[in-house]
N, C-alpha and C positions, 0 to 999 in steps of 0.2 A: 504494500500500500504506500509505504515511503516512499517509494522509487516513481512510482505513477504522480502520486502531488510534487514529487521535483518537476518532472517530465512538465505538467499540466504546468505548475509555477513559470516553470522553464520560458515555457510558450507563451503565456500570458504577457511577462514581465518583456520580453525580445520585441513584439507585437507591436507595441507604443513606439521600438525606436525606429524598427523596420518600414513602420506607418507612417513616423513623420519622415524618414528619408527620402521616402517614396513620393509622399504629399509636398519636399521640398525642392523635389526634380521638376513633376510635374507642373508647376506653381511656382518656377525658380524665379521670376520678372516680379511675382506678386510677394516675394516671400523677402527677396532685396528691398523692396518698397517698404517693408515690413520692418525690416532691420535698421532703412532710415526712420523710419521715426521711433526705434529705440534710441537712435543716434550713434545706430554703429554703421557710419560712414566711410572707414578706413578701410581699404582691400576686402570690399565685400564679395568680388566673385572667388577670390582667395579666402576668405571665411566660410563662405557656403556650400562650396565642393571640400573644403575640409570637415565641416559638420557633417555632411553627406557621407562622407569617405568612414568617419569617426560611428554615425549612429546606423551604417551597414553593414561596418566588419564587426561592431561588438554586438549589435542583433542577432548579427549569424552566428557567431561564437557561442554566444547564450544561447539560442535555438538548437544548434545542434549539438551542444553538450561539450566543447573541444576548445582546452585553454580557457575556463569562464572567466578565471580571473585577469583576462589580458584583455576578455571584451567587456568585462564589469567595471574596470580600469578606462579603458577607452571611452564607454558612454558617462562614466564620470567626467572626465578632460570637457565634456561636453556638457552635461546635466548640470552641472554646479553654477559656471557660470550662467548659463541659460534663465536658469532660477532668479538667479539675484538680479539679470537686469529685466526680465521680462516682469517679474512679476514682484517689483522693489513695491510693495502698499505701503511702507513707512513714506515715501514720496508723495502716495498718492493723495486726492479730494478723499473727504469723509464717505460720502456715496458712496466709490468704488472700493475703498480701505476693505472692508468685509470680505469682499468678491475676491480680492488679490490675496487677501491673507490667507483665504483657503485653498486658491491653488495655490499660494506657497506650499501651505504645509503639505499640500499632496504631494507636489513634487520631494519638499524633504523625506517622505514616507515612500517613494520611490526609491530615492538615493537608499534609504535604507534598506529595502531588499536587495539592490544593487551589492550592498555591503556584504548580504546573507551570500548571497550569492560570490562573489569573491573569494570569501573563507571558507566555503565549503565544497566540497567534492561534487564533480556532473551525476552522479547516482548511477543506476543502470541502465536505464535509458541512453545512450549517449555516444554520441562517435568516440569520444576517449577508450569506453568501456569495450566496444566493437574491436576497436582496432588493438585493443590490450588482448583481446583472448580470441582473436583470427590467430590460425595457426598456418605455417606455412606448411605446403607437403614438402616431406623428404626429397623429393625430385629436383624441386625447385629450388634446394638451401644450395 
């Protein structure tokens, strides 16, 4: 049963960075327009084929169970800052203050399975676990 809620976790958790990679390909014109008015102005086509690059090799890493902590790592490089300038509610009007401070905290609640995931092992499920106990035939050694 552990191994299936990794797996399930797994998928879940990969899903949000795979989806916005994807949603930031698609939507690259609107997603720069997006980034000026955080006021991140500086080498944005260079920021956003990096974010790109960053939230589809550590999706796939978490997804298919191989190296998690180098793609838990990776979409951190990414998630953290992302957080703090997208969704700063201590900046914001009283109105929106609410609205921003809970997706903060989602995102920090993110970050922290990010964490779980890091320190702990792919389960069974998992390319790691595949290619640890594929066995070669004698013929082929």
């Amino acid at each position: 049963m552990k191994d299936v809620v990794d797996l399930l976790g797994r998928i879940l958790l990969s899903f949000i960075f795979i989806y916005e990679a994807i949603d930031s390909m698609l939507y690259f014109n609107k997603t720069k327009a997006l980034m000026t008015a955080y006021g991140l102005t500086f080498q944005q086509d260079i920021l956003l084929i990096g974010a790109i690059i960053l939230l589809l090799t550590g999706g796939t890493l978490l997804l298919i169970g191989y190296r998690i902590g180098l793609g838990a790592l990776l979409l951190m490089l990414y998630w953290i800052p992302v957080t703090f300038i997208v969704h700063s509610f201590w900046n914001d009007p009283l109105p929106e203050r609410r609205l921003e401070s809970i997706l903060f905290m989602k995102n920090i609640a993110i970050l922290g399975g990010l964490m779980f995931m890091a320190v702990n092992t792919s389960g069974k499920y998992s390319i790691k676990t595949l290619l640890a106990n594929t066995r070669v035939p004698k013929r082929f050694r």
